[in-house]
N, CA, C and O atoms as a GROMACS GRO file, in nm:
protein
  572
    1UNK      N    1   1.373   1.664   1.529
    1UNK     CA    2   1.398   1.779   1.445
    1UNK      C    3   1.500   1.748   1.336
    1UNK      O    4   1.501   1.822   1.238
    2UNK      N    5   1.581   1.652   1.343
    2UNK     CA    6   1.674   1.624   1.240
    2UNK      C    7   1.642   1.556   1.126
    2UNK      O    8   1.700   1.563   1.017
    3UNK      N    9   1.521   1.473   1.165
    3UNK     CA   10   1.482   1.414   1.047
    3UNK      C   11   1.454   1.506   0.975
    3UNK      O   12   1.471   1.478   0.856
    4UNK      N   13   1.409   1.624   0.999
    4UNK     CA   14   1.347   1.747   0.917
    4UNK      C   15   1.437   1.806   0.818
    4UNK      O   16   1.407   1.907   0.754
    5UNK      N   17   1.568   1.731   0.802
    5UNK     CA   18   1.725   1.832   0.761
    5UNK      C   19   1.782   1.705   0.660
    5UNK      O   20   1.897   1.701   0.614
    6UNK      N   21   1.702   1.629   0.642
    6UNK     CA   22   1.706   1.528   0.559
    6UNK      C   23   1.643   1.552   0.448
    6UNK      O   24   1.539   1.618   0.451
    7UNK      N   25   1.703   1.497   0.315
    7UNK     CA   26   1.645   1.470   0.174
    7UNK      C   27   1.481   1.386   0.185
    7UNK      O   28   1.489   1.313   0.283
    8UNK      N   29   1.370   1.375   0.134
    8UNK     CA   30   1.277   1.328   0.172
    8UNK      C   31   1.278   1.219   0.164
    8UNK      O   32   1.233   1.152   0.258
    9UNK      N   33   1.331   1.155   0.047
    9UNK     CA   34   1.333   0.999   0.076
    9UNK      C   35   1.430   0.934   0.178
    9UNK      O   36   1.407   0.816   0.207
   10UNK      N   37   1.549   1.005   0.242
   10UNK     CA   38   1.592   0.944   0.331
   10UNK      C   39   1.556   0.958   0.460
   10UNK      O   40   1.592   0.884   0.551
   11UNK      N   41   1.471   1.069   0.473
   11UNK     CA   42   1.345   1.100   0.582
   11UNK      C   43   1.252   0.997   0.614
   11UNK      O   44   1.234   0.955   0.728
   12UNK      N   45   1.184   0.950   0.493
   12UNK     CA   46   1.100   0.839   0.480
   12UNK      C   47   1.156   0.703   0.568
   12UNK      O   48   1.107   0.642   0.663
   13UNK      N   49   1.309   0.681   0.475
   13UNK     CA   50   1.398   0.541   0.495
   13UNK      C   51   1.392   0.561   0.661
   13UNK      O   52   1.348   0.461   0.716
   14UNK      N   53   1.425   0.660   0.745
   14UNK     CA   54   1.458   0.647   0.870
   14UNK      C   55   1.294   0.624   0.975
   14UNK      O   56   1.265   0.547   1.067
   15UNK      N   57   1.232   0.711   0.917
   15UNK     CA   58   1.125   0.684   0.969
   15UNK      C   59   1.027   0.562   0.959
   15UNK      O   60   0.959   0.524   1.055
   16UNK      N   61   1.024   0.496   0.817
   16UNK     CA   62   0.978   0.354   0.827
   16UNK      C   63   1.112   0.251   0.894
   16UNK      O   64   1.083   0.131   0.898
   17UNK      N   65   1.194   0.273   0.923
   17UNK     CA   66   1.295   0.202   1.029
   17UNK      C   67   1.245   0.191   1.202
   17UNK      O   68   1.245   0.087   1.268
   18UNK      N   69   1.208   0.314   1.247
   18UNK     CA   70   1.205   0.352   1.328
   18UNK      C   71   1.011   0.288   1.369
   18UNK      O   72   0.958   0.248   1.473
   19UNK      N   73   0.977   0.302   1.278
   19UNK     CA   74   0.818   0.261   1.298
   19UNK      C   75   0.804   0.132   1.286
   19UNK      O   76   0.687   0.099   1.304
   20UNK      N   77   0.918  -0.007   1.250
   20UNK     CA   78   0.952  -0.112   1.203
   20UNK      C   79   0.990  -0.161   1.326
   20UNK      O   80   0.927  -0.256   1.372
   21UNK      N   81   1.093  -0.105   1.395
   21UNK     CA   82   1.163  -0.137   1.498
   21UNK      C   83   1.096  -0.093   1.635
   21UNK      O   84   1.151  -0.091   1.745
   22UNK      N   85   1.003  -0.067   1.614
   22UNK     CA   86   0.914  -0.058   1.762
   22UNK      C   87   0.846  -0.157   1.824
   22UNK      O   88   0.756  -0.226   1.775
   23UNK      N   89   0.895  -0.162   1.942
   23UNK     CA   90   0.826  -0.287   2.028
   23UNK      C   91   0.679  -0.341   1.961
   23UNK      O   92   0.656  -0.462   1.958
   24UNK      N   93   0.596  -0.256   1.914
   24UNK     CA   94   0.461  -0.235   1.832
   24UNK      C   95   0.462  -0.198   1.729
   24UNK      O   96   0.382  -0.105   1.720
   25UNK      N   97   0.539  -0.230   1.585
   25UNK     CA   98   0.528  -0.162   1.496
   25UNK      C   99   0.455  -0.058   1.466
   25UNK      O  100   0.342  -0.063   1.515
   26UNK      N  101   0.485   0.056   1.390
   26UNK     CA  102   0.383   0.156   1.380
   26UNK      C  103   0.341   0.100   1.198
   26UNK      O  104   0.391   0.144   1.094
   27UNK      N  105   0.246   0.004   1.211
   27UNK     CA  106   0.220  -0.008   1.016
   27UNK      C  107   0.160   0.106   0.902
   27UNK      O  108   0.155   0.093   0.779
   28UNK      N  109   0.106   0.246   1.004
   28UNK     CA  110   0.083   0.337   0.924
   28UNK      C  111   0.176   0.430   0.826
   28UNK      O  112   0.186   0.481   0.714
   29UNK      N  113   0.243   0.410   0.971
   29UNK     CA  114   0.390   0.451   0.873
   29UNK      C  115   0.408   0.417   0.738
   29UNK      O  116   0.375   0.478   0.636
   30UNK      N  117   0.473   0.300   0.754
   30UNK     CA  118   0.480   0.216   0.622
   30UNK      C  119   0.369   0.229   0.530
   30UNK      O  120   0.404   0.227   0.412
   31UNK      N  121   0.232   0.242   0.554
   31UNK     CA  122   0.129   0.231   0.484
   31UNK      C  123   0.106   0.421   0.391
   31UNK      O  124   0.034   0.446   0.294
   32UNK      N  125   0.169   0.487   0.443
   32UNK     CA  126   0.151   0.588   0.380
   32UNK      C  127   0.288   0.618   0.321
   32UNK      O  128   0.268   0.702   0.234
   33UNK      N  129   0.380   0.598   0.325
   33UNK     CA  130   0.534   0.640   0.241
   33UNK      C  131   0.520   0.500   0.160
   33UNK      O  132   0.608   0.482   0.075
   34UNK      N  133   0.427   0.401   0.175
   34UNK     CA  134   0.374   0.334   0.028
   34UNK      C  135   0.300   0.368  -0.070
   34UNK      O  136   0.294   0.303  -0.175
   35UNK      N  137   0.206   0.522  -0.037
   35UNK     CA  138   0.083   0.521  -0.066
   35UNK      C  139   0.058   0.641  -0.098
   35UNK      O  140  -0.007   0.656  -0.201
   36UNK      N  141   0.099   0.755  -0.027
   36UNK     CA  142   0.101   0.876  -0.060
   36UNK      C  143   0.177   0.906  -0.167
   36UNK      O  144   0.109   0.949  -0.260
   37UNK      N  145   0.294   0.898  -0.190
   37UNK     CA  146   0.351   0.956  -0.239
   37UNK      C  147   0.370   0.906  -0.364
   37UNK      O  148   0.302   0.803  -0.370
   38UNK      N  149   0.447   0.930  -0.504
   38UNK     CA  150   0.468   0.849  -0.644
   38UNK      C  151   0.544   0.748  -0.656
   38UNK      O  152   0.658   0.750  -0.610
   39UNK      N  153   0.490   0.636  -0.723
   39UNK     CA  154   0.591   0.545  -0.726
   39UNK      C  155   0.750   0.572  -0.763
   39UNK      O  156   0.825   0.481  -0.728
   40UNK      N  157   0.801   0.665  -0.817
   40UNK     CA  158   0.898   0.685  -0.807
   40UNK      C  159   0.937   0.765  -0.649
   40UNK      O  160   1.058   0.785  -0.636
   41UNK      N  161   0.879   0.798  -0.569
   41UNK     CA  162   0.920   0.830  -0.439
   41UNK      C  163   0.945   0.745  -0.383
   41UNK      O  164   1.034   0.748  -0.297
   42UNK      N  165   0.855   0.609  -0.422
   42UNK     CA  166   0.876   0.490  -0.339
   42UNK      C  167   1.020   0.451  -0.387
   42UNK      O  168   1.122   0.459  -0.318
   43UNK      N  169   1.012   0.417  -0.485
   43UNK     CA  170   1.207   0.382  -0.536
   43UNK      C  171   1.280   0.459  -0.480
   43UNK      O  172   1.378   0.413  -0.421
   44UNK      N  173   1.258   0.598  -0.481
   44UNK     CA  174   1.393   0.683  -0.404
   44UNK      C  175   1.392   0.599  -0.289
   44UNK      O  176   1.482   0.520  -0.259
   45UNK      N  177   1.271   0.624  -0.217
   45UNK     CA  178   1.270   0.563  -0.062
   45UNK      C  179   1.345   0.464  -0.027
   45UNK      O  180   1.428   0.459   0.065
   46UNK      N  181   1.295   0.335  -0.148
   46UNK     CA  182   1.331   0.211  -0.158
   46UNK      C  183   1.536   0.188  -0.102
   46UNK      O  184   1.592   0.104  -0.032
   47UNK      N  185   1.587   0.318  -0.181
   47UNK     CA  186   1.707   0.312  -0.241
   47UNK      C  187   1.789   0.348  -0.122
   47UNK      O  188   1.902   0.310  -0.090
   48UNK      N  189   1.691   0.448  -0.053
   48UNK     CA  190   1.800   0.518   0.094
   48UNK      C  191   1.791   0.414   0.178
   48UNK      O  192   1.890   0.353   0.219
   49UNK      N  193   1.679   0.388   0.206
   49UNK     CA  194   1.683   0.259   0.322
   49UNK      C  195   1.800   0.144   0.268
   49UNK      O  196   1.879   0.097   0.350
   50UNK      N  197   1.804   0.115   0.169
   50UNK     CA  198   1.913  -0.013   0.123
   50UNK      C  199   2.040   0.077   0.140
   50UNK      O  200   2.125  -0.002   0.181
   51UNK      N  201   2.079   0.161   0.133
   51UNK     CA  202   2.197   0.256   0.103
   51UNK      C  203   2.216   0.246   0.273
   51UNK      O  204   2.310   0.192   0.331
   52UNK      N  205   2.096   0.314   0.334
   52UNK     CA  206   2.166   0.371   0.499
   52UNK      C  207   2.168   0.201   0.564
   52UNK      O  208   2.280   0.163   0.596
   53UNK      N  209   2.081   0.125   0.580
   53UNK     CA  210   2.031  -0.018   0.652
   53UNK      C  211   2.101  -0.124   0.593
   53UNK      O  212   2.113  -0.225   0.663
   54UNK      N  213   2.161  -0.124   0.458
   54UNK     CA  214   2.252  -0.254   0.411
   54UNK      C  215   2.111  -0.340   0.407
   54UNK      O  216   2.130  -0.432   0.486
   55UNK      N  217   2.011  -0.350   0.366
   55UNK     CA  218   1.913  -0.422   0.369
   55UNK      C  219   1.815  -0.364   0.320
   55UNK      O  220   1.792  -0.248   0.351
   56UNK      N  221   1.726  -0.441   0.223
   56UNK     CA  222   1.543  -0.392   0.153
   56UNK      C  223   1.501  -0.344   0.252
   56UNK      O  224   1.530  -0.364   0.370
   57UNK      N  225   1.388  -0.240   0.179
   57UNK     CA  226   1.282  -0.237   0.309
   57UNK      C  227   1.169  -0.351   0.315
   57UNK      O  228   1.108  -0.391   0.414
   58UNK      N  229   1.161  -0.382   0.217
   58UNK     CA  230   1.079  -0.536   0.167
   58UNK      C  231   1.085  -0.608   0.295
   58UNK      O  232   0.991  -0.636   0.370
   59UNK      N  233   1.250  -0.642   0.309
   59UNK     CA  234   1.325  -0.722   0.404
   59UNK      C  235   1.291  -0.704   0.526
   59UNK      O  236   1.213  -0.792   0.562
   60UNK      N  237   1.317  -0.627   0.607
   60UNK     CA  238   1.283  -0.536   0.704
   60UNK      C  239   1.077  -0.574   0.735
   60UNK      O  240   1.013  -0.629   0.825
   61UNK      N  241   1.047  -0.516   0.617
   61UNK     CA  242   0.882  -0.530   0.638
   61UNK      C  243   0.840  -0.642   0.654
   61UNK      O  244   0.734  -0.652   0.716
   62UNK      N  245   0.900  -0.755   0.608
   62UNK     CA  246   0.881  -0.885   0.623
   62UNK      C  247   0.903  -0.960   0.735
   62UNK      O  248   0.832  -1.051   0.776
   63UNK      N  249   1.031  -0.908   0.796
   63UNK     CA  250   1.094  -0.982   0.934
   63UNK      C  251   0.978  -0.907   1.004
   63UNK      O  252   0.886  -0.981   1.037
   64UNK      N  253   0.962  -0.770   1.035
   64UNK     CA  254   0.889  -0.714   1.144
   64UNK      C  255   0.751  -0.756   1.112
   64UNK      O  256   0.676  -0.746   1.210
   65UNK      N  257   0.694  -0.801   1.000
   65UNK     CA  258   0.536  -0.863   1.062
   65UNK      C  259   0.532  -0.980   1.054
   65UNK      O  260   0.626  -1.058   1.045
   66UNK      N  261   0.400  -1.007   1.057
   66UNK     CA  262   0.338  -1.130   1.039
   66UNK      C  263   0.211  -1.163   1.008
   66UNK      O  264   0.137  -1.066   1.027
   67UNK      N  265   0.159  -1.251   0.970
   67UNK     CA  266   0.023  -1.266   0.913
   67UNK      C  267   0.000  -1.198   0.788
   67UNK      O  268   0.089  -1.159   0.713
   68UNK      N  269  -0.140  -1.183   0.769
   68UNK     CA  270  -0.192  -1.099   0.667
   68UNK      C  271  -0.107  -0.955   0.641
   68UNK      O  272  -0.048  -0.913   0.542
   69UNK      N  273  -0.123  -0.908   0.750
   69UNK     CA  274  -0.077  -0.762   0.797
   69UNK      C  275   0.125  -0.770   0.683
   69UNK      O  276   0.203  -0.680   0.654
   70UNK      N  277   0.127  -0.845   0.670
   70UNK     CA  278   0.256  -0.894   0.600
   70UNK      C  279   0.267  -0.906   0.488
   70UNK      O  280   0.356  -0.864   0.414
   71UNK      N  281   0.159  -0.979   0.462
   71UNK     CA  282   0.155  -0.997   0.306
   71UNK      C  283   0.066  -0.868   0.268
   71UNK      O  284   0.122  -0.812   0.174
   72UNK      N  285  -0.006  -0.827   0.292
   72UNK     CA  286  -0.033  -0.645   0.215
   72UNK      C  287   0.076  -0.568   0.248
   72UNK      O  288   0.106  -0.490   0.157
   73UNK      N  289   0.176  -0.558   0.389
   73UNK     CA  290   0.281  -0.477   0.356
   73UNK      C  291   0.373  -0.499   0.244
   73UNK      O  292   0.380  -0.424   0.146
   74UNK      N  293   0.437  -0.595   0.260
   74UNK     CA  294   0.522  -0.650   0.193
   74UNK      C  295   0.426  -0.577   0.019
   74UNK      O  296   0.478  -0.482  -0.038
   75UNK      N  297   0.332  -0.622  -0.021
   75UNK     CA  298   0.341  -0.614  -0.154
   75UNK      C  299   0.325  -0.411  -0.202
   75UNK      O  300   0.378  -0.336  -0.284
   76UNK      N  301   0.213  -0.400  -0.082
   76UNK     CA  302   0.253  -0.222  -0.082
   76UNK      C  303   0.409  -0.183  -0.144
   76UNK      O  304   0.433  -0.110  -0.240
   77UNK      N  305   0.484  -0.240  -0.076
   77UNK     CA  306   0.642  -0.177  -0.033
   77UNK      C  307   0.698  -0.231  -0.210
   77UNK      O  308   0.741  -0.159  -0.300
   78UNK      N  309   0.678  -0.367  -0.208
   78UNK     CA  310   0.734  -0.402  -0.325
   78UNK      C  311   0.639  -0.396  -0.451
   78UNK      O  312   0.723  -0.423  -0.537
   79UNK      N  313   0.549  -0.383  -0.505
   79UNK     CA  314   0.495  -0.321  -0.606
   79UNK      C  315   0.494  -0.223  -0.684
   79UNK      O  316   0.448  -0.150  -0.596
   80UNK      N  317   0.507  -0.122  -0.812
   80UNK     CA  318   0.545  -0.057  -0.897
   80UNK      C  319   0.339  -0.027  -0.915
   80UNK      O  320   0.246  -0.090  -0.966
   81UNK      N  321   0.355   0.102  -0.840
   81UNK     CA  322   0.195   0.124  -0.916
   81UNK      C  323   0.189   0.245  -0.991
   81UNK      O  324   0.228   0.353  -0.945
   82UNK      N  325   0.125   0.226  -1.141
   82UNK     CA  326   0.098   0.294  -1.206
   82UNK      C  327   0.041   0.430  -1.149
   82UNK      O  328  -0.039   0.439  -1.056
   83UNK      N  329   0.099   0.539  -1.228
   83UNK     CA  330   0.077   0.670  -1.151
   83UNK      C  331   0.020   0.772  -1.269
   83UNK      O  332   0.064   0.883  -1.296
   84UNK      N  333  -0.105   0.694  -1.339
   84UNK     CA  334  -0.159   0.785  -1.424
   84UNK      C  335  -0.326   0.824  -1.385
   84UNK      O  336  -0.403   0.818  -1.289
   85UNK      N  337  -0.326   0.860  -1.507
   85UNK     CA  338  -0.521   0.954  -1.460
   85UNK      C  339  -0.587   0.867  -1.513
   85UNK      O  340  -0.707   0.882  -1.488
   86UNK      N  341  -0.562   0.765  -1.586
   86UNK     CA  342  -0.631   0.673  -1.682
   86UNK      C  343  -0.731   0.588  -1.596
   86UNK      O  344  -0.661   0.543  -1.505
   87UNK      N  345  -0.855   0.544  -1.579
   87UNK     CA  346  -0.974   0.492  -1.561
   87UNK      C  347  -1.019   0.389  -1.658
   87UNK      O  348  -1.069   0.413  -1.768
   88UNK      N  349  -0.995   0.260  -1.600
   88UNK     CA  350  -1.061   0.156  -1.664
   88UNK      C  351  -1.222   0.143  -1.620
   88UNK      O  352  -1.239   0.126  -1.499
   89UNK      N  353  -1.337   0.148  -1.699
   89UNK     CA  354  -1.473   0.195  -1.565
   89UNK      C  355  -1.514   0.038  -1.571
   89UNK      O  356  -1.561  -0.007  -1.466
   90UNK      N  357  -1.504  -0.036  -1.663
   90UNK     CA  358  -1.538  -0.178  -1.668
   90UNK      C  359  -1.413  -0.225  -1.576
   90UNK      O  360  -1.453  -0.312  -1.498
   91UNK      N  361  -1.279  -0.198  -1.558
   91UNK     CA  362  -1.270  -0.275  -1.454
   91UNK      C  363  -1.296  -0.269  -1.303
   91UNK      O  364  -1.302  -0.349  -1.210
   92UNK      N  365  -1.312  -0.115  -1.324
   92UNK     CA  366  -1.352  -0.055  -1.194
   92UNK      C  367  -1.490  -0.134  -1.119
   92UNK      O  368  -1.500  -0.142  -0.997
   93UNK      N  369  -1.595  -0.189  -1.218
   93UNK     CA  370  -1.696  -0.230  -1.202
   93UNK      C  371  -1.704  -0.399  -1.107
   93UNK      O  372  -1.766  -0.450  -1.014
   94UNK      N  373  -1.586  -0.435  -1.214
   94UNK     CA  374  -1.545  -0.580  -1.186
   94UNK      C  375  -1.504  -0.662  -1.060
   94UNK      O  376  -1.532  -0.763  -0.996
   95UNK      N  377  -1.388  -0.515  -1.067
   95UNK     CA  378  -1.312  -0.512  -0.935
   95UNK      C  379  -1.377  -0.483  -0.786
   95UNK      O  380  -1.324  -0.514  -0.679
   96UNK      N  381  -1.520  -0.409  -0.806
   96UNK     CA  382  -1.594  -0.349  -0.716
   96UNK      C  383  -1.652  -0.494  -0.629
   96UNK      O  384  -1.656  -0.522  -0.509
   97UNK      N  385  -1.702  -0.580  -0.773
   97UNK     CA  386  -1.765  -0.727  -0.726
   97UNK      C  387  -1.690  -0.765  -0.662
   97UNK      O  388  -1.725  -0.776  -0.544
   98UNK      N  389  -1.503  -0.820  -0.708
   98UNK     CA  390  -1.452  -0.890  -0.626
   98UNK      C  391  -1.438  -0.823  -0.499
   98UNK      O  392  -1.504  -0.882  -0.413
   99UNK      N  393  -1.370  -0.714  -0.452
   99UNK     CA  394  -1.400  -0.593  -0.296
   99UNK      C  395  -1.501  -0.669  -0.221
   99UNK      O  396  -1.468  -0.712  -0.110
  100UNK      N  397  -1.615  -0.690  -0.263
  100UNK     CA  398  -1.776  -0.681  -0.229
  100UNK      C  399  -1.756  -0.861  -0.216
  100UNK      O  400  -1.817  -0.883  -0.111
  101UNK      N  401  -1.720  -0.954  -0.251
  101UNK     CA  402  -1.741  -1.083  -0.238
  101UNK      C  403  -1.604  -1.097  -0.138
  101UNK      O  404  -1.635  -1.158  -0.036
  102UNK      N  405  -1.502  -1.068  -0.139
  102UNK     CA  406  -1.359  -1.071  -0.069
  102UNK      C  407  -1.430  -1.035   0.080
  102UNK      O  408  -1.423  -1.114   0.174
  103UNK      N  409  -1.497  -0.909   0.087
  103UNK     CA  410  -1.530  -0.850   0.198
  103UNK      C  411  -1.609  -0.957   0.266
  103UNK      O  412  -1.568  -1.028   0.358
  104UNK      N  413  -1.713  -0.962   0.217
  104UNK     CA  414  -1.829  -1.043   0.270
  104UNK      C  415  -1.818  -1.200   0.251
  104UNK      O  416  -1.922  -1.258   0.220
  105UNK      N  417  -1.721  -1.262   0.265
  105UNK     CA  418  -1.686  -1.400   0.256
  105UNK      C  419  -1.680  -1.486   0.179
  105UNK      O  420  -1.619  -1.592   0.194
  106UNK      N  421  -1.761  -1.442   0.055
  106UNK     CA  422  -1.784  -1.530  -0.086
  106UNK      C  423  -1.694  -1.576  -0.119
  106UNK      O  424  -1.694  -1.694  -0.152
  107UNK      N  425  -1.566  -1.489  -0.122
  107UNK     CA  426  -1.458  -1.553  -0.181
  107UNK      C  427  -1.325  -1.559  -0.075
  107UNK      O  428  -1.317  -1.496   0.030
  108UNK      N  429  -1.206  -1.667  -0.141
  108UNK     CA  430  -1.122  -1.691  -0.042
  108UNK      C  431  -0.988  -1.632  -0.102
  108UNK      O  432  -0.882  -1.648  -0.042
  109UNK      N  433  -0.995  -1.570  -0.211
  109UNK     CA  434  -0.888  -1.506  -0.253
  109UNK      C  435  -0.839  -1.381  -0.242
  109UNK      O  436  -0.854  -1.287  -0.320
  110UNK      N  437  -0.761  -1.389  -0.104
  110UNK     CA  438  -0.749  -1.255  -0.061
  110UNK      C  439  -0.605  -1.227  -0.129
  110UNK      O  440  -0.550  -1.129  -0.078
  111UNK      N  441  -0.553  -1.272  -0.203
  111UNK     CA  442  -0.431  -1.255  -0.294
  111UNK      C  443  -0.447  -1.181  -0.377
  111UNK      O  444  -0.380  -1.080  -0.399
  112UNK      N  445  -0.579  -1.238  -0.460
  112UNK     CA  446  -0.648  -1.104  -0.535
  112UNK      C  447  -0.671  -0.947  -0.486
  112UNK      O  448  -0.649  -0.847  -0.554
  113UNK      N  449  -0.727  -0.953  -0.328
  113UNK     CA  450  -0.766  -0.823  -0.301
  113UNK      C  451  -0.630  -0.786  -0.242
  113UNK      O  452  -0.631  -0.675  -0.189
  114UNK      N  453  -0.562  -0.823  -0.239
  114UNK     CA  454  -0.424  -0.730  -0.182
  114UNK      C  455  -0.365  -0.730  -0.374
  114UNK      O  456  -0.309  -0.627  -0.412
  115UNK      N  457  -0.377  -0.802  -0.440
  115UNK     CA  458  -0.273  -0.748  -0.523
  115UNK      C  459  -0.393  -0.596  -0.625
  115UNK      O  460  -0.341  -0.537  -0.720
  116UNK      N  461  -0.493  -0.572  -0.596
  116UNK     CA  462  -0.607  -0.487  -0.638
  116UNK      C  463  -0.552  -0.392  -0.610
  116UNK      O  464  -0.503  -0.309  -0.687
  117UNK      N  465  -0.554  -0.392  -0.439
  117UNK     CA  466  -0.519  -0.266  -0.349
  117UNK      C  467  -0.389  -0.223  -0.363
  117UNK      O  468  -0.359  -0.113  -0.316
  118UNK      N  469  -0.263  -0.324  -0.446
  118UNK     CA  470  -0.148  -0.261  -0.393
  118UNK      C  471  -0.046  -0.226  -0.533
  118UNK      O  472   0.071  -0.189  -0.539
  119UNK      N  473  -0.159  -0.258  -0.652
  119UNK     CA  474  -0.111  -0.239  -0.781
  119UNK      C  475  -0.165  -0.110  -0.849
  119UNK      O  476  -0.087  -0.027  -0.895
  120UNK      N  477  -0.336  -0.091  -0.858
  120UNK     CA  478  -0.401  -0.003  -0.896
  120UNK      C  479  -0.332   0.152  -0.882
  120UNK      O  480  -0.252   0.164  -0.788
  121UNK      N  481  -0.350   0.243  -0.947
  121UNK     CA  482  -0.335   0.382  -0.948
  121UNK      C  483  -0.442   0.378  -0.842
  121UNK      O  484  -0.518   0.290  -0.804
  122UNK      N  485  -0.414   0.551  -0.792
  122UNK     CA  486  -0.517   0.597  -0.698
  122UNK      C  487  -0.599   0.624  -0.778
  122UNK      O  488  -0.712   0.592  -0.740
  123UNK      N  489  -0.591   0.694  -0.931
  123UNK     CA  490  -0.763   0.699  -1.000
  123UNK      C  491  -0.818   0.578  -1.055
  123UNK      O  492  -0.911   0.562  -1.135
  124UNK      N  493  -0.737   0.489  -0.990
  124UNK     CA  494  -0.845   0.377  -1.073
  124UNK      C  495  -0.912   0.274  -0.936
  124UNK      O  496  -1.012   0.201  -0.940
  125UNK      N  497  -0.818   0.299  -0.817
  125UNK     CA  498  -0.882   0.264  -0.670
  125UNK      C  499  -1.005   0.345  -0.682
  125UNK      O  500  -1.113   0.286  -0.673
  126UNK      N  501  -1.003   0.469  -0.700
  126UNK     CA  502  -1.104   0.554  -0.665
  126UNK      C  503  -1.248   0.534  -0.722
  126UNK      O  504  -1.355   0.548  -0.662
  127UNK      N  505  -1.229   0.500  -0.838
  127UNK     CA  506  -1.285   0.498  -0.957
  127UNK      C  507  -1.382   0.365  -0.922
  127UNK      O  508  -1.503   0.350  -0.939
  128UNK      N  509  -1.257   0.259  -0.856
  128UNK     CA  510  -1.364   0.117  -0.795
  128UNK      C  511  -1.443   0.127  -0.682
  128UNK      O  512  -1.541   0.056  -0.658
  129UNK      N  513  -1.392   0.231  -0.603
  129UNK     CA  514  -1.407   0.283  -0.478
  129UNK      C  515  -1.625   0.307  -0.500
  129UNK      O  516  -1.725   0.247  -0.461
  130UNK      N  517  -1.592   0.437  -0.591
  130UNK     CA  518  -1.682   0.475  -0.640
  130UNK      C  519  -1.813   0.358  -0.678
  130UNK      O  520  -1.923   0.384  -0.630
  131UNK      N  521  -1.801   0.254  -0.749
  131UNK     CA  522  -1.811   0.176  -0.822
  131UNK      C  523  -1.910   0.056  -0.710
  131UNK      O  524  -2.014  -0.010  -0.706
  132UNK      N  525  -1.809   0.084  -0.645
  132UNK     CA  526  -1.856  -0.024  -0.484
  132UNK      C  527  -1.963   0.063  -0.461
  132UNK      O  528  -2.068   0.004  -0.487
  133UNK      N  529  -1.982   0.180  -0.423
  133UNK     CA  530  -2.033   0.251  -0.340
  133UNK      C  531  -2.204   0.286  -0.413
  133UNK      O  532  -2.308   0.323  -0.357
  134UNK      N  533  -2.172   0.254  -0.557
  134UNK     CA  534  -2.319   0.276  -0.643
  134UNK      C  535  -2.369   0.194  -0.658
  134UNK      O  536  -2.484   0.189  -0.702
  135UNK      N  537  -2.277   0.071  -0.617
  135UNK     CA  538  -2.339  -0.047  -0.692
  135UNK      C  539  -2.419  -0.117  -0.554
  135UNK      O  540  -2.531  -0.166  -0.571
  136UNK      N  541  -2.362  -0.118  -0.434
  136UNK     CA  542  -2.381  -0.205  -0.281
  136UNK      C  543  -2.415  -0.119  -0.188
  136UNK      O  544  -2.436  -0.159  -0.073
  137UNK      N  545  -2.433   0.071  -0.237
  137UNK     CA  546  -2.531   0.122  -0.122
  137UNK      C  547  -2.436   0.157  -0.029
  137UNK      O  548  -2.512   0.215   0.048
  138UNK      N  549  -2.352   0.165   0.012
  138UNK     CA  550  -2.239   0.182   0.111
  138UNK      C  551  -2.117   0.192   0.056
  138UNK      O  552  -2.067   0.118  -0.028
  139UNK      N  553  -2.064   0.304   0.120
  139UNK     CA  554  -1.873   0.345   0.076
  139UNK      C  555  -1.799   0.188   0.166
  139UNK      O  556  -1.846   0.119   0.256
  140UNK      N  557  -1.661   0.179   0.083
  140UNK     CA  558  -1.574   0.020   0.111
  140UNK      C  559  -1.546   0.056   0.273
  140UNK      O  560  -1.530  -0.033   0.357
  141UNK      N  561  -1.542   0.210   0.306
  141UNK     CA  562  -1.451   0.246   0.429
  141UNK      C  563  -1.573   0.198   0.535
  141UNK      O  564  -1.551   0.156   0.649
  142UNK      N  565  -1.673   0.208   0.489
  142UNK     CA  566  -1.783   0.194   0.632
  142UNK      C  567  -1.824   0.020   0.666
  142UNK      O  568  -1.907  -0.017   0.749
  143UNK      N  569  -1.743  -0.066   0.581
  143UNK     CA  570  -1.720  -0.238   0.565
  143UNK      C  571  -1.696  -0.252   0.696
  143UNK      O  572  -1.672  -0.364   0.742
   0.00000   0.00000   0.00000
């Protein structure tokens, strides 16, 4: 109940601590106070956790995983994503191919598809989202 009596971004900071520091990380956590909210929420966020923890959350996200699961947190957490309405539809198109070859093995650059997923606006994810889904017959979520 106390977290509830907190400013939101230092709500956030305690709760991606707490989901960090579990015998089992909780990575949803982290995956939505990356994701939901505006990139400037993420900076507030960014700012309480360094303020209350003496340490990034970058930092933190990094020690507590490993693997893949690491390198998409990590760039979630540390990335600056554009937070406009703007729609590129040619890249949306582009980007749909790489999704669609990343997914299905063609390609080995999964650097690419995490930095896609963790840079893009949500209307321009959506937009590729879309894009995938007209072009290959199937939504990315049912992959």
């Amino acid at each position: 109940m106390s977290h509830w009596t907190l400013e939101p971004a230092d709500r956030d900071a305690v709760l991606a601590n707490a989901a960090l520091k579990k015998s089992k990380p909780d990575y949803r956590v982290i995956v939505e106070i990356a994701c939901v909210g505006s990139p400037e929420d993420l900076l507030a966020v960014k700012r309480a956790y360094r303020f209350r923890y003496r340490h990034s959350l970058e930092e933190d996200v990094a020690l507590h995983t490993k693997g893949d699961i690491r390198k998409v947190l990590v760039a979630l957490v540390s990335a600056y994503r554009y937070d406009g309405d703007e729609v590129d539809e040619d890249l949306a198109i582009s980007e749909a191919g790489l999704l669609h070859d990343d997914v299905y093995g063609k390609a080995f650059n999964h650097d690419e598809l995490v930095r896609v997923l963790t840079t893009r606006s949500k209307a321009q994810l959506n937009a590729t989202f879309n894009r995938y889904q007209d072009i290959h017959g199937k939504s990315i979520s049912k992959v």
